[in-house]
C-alpha positions as CSV (number, residue, x, y, z in Angstrom):
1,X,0.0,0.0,0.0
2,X,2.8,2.5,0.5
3,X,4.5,1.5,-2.4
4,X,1.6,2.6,-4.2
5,X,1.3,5.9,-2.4
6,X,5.1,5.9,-3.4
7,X,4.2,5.1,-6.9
8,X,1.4,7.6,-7.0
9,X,3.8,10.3,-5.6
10,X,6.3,9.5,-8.7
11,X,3.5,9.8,-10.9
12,X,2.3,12.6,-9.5
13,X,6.0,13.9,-10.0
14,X,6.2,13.2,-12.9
15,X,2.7,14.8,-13.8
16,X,4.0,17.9,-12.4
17,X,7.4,17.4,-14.9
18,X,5.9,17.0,-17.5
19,X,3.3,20.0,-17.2
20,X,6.3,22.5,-16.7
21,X,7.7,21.0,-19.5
22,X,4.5,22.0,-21.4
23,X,4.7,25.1,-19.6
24,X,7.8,26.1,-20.6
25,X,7.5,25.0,-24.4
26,X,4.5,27.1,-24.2
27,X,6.1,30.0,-22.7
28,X,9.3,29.6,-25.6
29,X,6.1,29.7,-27.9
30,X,5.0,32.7,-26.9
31,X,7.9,34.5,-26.6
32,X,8.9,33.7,-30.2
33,X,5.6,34.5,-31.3
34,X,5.7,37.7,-29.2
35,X,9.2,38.5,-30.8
36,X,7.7,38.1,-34.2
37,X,5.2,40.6,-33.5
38,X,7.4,42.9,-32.6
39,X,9.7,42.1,-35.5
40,X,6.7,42.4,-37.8
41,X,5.8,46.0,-36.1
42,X,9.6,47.4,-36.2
43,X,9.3,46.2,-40.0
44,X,5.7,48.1,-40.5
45,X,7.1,51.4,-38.4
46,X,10.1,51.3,-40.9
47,X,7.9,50.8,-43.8
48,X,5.4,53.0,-42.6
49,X,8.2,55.9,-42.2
50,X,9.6,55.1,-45.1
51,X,6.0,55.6,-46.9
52,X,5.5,58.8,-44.9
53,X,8.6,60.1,-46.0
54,X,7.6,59.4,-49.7
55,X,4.4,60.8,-48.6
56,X,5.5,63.8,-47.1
57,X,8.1,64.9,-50.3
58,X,5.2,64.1,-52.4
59,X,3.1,66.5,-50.3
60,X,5.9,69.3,-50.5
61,X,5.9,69.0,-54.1
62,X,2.7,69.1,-54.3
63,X,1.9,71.7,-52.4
64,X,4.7,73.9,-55.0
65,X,2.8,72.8,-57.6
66,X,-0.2,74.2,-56.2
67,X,-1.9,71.0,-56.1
68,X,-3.9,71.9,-53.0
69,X,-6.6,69.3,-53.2
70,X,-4.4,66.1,-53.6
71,X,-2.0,67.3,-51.3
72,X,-4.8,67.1,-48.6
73,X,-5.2,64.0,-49.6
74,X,-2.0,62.6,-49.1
75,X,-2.1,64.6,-45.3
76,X,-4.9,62.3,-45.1
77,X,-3.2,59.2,-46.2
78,X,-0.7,59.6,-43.7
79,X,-2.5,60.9,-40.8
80,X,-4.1,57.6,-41.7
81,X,-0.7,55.5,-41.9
82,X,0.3,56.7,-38.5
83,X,-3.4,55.9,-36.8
84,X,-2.7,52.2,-38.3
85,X,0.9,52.4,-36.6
86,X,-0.6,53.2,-33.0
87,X,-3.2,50.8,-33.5
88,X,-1.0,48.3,-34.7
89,X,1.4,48.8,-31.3
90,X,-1.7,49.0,-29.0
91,X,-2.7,45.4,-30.3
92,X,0.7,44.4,-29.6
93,X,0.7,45.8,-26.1
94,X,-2.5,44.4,-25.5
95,X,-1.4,40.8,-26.7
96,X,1.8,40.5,-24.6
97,X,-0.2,41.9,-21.5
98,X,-2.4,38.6,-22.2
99,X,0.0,36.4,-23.0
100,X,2.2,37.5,-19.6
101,X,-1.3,37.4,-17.4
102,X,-2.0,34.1,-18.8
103,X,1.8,33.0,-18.1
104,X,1.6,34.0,-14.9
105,X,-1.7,32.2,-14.0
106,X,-0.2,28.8,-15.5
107,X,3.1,29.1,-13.4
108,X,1.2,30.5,-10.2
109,X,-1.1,26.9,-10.5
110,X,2.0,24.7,-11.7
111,X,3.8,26.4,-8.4
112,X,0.8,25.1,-6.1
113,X,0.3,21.8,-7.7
114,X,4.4,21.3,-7.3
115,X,4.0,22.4,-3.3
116,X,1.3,20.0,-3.0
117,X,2.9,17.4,-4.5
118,X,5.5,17.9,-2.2
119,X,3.7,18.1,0.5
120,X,1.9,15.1,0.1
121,X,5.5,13.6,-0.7
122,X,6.4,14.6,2.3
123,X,3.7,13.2,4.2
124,X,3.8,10.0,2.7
125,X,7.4,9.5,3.4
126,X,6.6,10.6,7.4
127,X,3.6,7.7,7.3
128,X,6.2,5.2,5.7
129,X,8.7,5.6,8.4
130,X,6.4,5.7,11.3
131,X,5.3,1.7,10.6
132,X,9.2,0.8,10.3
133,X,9.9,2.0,13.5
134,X,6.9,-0.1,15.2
135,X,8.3,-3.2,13.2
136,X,11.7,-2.6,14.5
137,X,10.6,-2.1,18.1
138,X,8.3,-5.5,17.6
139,X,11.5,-7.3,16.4
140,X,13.0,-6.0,19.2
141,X,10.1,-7.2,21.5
142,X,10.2,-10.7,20.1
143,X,14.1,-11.1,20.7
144,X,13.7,-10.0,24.3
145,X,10.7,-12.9,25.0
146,X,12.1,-15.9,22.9
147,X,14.1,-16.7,26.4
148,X,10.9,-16.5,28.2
149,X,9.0,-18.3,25.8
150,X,11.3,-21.1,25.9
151,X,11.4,-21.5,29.8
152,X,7.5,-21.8,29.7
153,X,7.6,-24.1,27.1
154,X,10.3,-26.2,29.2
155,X,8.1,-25.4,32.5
156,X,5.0,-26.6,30.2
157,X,7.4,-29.9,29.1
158,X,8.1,-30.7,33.1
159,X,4.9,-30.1,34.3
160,X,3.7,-32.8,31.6
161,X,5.7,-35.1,32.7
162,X,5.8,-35.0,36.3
163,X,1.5,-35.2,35.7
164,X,2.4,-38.7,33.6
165,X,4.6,-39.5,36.6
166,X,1.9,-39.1,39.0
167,X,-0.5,-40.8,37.4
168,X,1.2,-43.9,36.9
């Protein structure tokens, strides 16, 4: 029965193992996919300045041109550009807060299912030795009254026979 308890424990263990192994592969995840984001918005802030750059000297010239009405436009089309840019780095703040929160959660409930584990470890191993030590101390007992036990069984042997000798 405690070897089972022992077993269960290991398994348990184990368990435990192999869901902060899953944990962890799951937090790597994350963190690469969180790194792509943010490789993905560096890349769209550089193309982004880069197309309000173009935007901006095509404004200028515009505006020298006296094109009035395009160059509006093209104020539009980046006031536009930038809105995306904020919107797109909001999304990304709003997805690693997420992903950390949910992180967070998962390690906070592996971290109590590990100290419960170990406490129940623990208390199998104290319910395991207490029953050893009763053995022992029975063993110990036994040794002590085998003397005794053979005297009475000699006492038992005489008495026997000194009843056969009276009765004859």
């Amino acid at each position: 029965m405690l070897e089972n308890e022992q077993r269960q424990c290991l398994d348990m263990q184990e368990s435990q193992d192999q869901a902060t192994d899953e944990y962890s592969r799951a937090l790597g995840d994350a963190q690469t996919r969180l790194a792509q984001k943010e490789a993905e918005l560096r890349k769209a802030a550089e193309n982004h300045a880069s197309e309000v750059e173009q935007l901006r000297c095509r404004v200028e010239q515009e505006s020298r041109d006296t094109h009035q009405v395009e160059a509006n436009a093209l104020r539009e089309q980046l006031a536009e550009l930038k809105k995306s840019v904020e919107q797109e780095k909001a999304q990304n703040q709003e997805l690693q807060a997420v992903q950390e929160k949910a992180l967070r959660g998962e390690s906070e409930k592996h971290g109590q299912q590990l100290k419960e584990l170990r406490d129940k470890l623990e208390k199998t191993e104290q319910e395991l030795s207490g029953p050893r030590d009763k053995s022992k101390e029975l063993e110990q007992l036994a040794a002590e009254l085998q003397p005794y036990k053979e005297q009475g069984q000699s006492l038992t042997t005489e008495l026997a026979s000194s009843k056969q000798g009276l009765n004859s």
